[in-house]
C-alpha positions in Angstrom: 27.0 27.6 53.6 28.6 29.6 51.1 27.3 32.9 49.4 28.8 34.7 46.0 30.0 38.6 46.6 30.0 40.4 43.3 32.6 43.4 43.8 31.7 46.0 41.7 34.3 49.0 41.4 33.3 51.9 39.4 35.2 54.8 37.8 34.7 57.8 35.2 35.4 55.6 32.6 36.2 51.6 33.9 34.2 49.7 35.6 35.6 45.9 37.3 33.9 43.3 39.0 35.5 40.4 40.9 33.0 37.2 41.7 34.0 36.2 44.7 33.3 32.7 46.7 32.9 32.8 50.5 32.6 29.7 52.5 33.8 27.8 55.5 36.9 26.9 54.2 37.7 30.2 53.0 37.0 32.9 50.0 38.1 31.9 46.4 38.2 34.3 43.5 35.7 32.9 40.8 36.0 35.2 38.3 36.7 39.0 37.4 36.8 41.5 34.5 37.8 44.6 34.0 35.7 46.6 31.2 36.1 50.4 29.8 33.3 52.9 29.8 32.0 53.1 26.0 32.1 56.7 24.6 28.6 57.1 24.4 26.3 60.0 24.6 25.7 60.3 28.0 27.1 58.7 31.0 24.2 56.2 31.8 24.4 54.5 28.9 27.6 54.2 28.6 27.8 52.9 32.3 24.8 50.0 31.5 26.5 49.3 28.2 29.6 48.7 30.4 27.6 46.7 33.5 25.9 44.5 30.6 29.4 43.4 29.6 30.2 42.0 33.1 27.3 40.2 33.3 27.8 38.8 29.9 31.2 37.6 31.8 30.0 37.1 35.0 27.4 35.0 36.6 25.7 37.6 38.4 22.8 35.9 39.6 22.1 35.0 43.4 25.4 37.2 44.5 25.8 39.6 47.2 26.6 43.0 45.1 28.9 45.9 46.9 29.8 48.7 44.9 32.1 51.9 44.8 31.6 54.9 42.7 34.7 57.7 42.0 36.3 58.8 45.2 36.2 62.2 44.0 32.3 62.8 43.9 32.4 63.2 47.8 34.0 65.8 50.4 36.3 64.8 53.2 36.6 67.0 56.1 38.7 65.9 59.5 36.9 67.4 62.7 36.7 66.8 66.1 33.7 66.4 68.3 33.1 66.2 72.0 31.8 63.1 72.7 32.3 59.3 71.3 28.9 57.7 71.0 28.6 57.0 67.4 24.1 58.0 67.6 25.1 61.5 68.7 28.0 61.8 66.2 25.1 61.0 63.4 23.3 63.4 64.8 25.7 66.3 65.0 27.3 65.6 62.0 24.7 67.8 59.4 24.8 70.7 62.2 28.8 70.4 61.9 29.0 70.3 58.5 26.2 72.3 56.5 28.8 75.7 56.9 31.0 73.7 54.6 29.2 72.1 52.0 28.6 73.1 48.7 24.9 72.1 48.2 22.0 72.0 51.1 22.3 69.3 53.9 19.0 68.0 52.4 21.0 67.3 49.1 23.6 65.0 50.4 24.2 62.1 52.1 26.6 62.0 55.0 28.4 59.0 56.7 31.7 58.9 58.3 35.2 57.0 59.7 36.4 57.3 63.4 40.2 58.3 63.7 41.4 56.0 66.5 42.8 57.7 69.8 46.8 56.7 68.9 46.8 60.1 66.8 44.7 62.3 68.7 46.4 64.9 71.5 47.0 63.8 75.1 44.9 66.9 75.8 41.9 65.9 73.7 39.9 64.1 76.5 36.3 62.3 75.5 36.7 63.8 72.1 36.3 61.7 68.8 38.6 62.4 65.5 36.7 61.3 62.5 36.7 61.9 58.4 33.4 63.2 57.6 32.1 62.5 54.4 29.1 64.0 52.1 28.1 62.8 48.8 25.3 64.2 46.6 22.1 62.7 46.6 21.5 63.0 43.0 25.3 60.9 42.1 23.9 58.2 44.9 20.8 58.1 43.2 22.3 57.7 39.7 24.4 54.9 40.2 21.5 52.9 42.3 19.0 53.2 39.0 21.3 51.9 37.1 22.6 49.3 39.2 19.0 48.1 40.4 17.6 48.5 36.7 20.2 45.7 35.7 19.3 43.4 39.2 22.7 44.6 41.0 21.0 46.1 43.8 24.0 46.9 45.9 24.0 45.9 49.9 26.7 48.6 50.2 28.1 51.4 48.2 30.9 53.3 49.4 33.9 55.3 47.4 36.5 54.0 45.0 40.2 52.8 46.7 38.6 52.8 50.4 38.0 49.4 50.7 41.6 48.7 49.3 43.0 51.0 51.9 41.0 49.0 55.0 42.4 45.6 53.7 46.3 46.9 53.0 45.8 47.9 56.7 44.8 44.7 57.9 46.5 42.3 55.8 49.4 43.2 54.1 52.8 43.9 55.5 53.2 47.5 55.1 54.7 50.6 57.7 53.8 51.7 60.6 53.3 55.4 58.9 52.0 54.9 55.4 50.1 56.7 52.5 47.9 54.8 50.4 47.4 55.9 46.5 44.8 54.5 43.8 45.8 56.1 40.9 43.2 56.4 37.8 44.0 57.9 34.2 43.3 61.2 35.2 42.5 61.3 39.0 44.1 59.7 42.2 42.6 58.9 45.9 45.2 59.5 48.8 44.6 57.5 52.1 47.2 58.4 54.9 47.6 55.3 56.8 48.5 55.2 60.8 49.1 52.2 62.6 47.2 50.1 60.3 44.2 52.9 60.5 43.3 55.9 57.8 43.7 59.0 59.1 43.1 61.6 56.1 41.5 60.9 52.7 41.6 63.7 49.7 40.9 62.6 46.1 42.0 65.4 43.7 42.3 65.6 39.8 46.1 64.8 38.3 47.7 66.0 35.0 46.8 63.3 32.4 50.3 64.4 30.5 52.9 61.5 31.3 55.6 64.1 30.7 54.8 66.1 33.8 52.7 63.8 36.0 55.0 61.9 37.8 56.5 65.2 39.6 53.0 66.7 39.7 51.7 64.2 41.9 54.7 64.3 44.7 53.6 67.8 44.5 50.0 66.9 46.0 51.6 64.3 48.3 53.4 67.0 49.4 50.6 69.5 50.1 48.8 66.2 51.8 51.2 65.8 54.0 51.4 69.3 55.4 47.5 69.9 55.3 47.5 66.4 57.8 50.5 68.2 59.8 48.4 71.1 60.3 45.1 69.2 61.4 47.0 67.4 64.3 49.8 68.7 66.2 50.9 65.2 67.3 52.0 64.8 63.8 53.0 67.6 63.0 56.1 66.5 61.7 54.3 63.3 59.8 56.5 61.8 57.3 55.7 58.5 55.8 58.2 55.2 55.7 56.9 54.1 52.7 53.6 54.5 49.6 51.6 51.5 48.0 50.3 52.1 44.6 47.6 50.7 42.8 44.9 51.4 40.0 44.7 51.4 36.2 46.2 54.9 35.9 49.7 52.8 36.0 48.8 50.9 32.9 48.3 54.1 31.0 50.4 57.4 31.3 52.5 56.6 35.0 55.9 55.0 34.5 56.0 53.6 38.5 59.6 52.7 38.5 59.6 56.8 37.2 57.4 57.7 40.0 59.0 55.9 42.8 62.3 57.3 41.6 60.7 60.7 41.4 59.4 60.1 44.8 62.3 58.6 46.8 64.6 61.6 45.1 62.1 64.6 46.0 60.4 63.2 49.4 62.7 60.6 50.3 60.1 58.1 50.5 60.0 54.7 49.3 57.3 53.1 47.2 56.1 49.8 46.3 52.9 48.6 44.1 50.4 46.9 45.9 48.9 43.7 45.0 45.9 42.4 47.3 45.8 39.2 46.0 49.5 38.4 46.9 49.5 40.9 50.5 46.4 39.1 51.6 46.9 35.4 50.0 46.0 33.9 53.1 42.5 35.4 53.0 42.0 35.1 49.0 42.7 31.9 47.1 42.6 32.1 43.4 43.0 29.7 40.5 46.9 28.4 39.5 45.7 30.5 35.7 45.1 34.0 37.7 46.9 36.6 36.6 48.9 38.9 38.8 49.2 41.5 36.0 45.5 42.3 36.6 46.3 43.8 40.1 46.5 47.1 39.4 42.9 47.0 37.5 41.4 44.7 40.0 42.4 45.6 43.2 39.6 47.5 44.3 37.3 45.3 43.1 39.1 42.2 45.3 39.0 44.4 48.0 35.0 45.2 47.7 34.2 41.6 47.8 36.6 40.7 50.8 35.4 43.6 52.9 32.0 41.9 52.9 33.3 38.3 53.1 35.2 39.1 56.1 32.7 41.6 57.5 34.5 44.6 57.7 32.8 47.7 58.2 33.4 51.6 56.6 31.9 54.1 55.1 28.8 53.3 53.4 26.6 55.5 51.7 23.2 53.5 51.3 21.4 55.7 54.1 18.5 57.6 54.5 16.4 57.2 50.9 18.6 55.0 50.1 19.1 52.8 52.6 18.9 48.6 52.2 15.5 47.5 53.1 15.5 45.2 55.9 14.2 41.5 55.0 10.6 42.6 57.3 10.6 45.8 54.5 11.3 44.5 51.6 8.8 41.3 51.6 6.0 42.4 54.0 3.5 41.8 51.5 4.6 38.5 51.0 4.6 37.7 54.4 1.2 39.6 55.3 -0.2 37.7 52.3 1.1 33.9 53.3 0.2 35.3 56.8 -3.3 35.3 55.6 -3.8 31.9 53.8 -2.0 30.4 56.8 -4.8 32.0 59.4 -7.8 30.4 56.6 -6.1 27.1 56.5 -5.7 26.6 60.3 -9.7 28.2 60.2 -10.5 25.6 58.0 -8.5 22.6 59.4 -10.4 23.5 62.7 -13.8 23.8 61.0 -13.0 20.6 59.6 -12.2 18.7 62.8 -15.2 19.8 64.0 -17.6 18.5 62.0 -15.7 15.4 61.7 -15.4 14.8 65.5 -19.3 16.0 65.8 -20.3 13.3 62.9 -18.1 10.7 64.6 -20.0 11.4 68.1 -23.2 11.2 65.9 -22.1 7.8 64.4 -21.4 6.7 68.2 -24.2 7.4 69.4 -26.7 5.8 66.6 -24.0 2.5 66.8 -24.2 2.7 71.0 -28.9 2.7 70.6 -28.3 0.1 68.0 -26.7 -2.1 70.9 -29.3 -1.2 73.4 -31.9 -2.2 71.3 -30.7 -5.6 70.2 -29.8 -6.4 74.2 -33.5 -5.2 74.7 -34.7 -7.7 72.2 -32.6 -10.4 73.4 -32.2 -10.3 77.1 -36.1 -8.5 77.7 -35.8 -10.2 81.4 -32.6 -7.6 82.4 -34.0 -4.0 82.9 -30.8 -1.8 84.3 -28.7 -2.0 81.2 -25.4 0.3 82.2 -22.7 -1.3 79.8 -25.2 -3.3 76.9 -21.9 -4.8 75.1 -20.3 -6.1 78.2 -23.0 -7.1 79.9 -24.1 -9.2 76.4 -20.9 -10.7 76.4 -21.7 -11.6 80.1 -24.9 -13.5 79.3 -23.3 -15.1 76.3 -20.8 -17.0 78.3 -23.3 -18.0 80.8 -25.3 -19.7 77.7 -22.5 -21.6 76.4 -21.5 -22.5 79.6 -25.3 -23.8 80.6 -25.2 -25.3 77.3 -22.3 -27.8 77.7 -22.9 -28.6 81.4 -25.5 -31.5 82.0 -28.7 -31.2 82.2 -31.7 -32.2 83.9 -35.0 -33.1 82.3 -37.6 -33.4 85.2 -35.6 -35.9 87.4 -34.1 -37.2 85.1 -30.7 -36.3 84.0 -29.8 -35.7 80.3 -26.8 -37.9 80.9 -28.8 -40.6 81.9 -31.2 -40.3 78.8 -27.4 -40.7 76.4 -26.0 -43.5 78.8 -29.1 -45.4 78.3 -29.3 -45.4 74.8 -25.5 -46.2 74.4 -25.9 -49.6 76.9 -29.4 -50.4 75.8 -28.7 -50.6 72.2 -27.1 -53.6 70.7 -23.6 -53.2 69.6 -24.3 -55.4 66.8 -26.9 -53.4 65.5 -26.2 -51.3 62.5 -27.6 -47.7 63.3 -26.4 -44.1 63.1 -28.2 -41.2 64.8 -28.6 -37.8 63.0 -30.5 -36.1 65.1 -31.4 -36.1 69.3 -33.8 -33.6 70.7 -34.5 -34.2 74.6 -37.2 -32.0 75.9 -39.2 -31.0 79.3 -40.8 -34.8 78.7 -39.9 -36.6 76.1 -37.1 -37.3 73.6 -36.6 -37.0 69.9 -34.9 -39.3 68.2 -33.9 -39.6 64.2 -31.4 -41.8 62.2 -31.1 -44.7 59.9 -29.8 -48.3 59.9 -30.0 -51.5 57.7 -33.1 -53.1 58.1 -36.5 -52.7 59.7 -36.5 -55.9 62.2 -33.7 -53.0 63.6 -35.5 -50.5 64.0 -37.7 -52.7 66.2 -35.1 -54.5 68.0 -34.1 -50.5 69.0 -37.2 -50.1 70.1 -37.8 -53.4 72.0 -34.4 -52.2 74.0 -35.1 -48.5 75.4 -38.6 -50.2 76.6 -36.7 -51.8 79.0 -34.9 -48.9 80.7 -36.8 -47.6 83.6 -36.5 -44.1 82.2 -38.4 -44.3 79.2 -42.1 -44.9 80.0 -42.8 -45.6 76.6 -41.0 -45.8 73.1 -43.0 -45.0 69.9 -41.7 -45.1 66.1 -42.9 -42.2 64.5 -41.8 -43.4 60.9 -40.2 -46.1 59.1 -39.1 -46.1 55.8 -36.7 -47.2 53.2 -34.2 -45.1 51.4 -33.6 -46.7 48.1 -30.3 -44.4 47.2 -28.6 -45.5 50.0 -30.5 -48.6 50.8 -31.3 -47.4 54.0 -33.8 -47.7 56.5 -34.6 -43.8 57.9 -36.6 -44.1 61.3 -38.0 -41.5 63.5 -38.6 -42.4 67.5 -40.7 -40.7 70.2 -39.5 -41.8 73.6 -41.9 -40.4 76.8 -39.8 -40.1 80.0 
């Protein structure tokens, strides 16, 4: 499944925001745009004015948002502490640095970057290099209420360039000992860069003057490089094989072929712009009608939205007040709340299944006396009734079965009583029989046939069987629709 990371680098004056795409078969650049800062009264304003353009530009909705704010706003301090687990390092770390802080602990929020061991003294033992950082509560908060007050809550916020640094570490092709510079109009970032890891970060203020600025800033590369001599002794003698450039400053008032000649002439050390895009093509694809000319404006930004697509970690600086509220946090109402109507519902599902499985016992029970009674009423004889319905289908059978098995009448068989009105009658004889009723002692007889003299030659006929004692017509009389003779006969066995 794929989710959209909006990268969101901000400066003094710029902000830029990549859109980009993450998914299984990779992480494609959408969109990005790089807007200036209005001049407006006051910074907030000018900064919404600004974020209103990118999302004017760039769908914003449903996106992962991680941000940076200027590199500058925080203090870096390299120190060393006697132990490696990363709980006790947070816990030490206000102790360790209150001393050296400009404002109260309580006014700042404090993360930091561990220094891998390759740098460190043989000497140094369980000890744990790492770049403290402190930024003020009051710039974290700032940038969040503006941010949040547009719907770009940020998952992370961490400083300007840093991000960029962690990716030209990982993915580009780029010296064993190297320094890392984003370079704005007025201000630059500095990230000294040790087998692939950052060692040191300072972010100072630069002349804006063109003129002058080139050699001003091999001056503070310089005065880097022997403040990160001084901290370690193992690199004492630290000289980097090469600097990547990047940021907007080199649109404006840095010539970088100036700069590199500057550079290679007073520190003999080569430097090449850096382009994320192109050093890390195989973990960004972009559309054919990118341009690579916006490098230097959106590098950071790229690099904010990679960092989270590929899950790499750094500083971060949404902690303490600030930090992201947890999905259990931020939608505990909701969840108490469906919580709730779920527990009534399953109440009244049960409430309703029991008074529908009571009524249907009810129903049972009124259909089950029902039977009883009518097996009462028709079998009174049977008095231990334990299944009513079986047992009536019992009886049932045995009727029908009694019914069409022969029967006798007295001694006298009802067999006997059909055969000898079948072989007594004449076949000549017109006659059909409607009805035959043979009782206890006598039989019924009714039909019709053509003429009266018939009707007596029937009778004369069943006199003679021995069975019949005597043989009596109860009617005679004539049908005129059919022309009929209907007769009636009363046989005594």
């Amino acid at each position: 499944m794929s989710r959209k990371i909006l990268g969101l680098d901000i400066r003094h004056d710029t902000v830029s925001a990549a859109l980009l795409r993450s998914g299984i078969k990779g992480n494609w650049i959408e969109s990005h745009i790089h807007v200036p800062i209005p001049d407006q009264e006051g910074m907030e304003n000018g900064l919404r004015a600004a974020l209103e353009t990118v999302q004017d530009k760039v769908d914003t909705t449903n996106t992962v948002c991680v941000a940076s704010f200027p590199a500058d706003k925080v203090s870096y301090r390299n120190i060393q502490l006697p132990f490696r687990d990363r709980k006790k390092i947070r816990q030490v770390l206000p102790l360790e640095l209150e001393p050296a802080l400009p404002l109260p602990i309580e006014d700042m929020i404090l993360d930091f970057h561990v220094i891998p061991d390759h740098i460190r003294d043989s000497e140094a033992g369980e000890h744990t290099d790492i770049i403290a950082t402190g930024a003020e509560v009051s710039d974290i908060k700032f940038y969040l209420d503006v941010l949040t007050s547009l719907e770009m809550d940020p998952e992370l916020i961490t400083i300007g360039g840093y991000t960029t640094a962690l990716c030209l570490a990982r993915f580009s092709d780029i010296p064993e000992k190297c320094l890392f510079m984003d370079i704005d109009v007025d201000r630059c970032t500095v990230f000294v860069i040790i087998a692939r890891e950052i060692c040191l970060i300072r972010a100072f203020s630069t002349r804006s003057n063109p003129e002058f600025r080139s050699k001003a800033l091999c001056t503070d590369i310089q005065r880097i490089l022997t403040a990160f001599g001084a901290l370690y002794e193992s690199v004492s003698d630290f000289h980097p094989e090469g600097i990547c450039i990047t940021g907007y400053g080199l649109e404006n008032n840095l010539s970088v072929s100036e700069f590199a000649q500057d550079v290679r002439q007073l520190l003999n050390i080569p430097v090449r712009q850096a382009n994320l895009i192109q050093d890390a093509k195989a973990m960004i694809k972009t559309h054919p009608t990118t341009m690579m000319k916006t490098s230097v404006q959106m590098d950071n930004a790229f690099a904010l939205a990679l960092t989270e697509a590929e899950g790499i970690t750094g500083l971060n600086f949404r902690k303490g007040p600030f930090a992201v509220k947890r999905q259990w946090a931020e939608h505990k109402q909701s969840f108490v709340s469906t919580g709730i109507f779920a527990a009534l519902l399953l109440i009244a599902v049960g409430f309703y299944m029991i008074f529908t499985t009571s009524g249907t016992e009810k129903k049972l029970a009124e259909l089950d006396q029902q039977i009883t009674s009518i097996f009462k009423a028709t079998f009174p004889n049977i008095t231990r009734i334990v299944d009513p319905l079986h047992q009536m289908q019992i009886e049932i059978q045995n009727i029908r079965k009694e019914a069409f098995s022969p029967k006798k009448t007295g001694n006298i068989r009802v067999i006997d009583v059909i055969n000898n009105m079948s072989t007594r009658i004449p076949k000549e004889i017109d006659v059909e029989f409607t009805r035959l009723a043979i009782g206890p002692d006598n039989v019924l007889i009714s039909g019709n046939t053509d003429t009266y003299n018939a009707v007596d030659e029937i009778k004369s006929q069943l006199e003679q069987a021995d069975i019949f004692k005597e043989v009596t017509i109860s009617s005679s009389n004539i049908d005129r629709r059919e022309n009929r003779v209907r007769f009636k006969l009363r046989i005594q066995l």
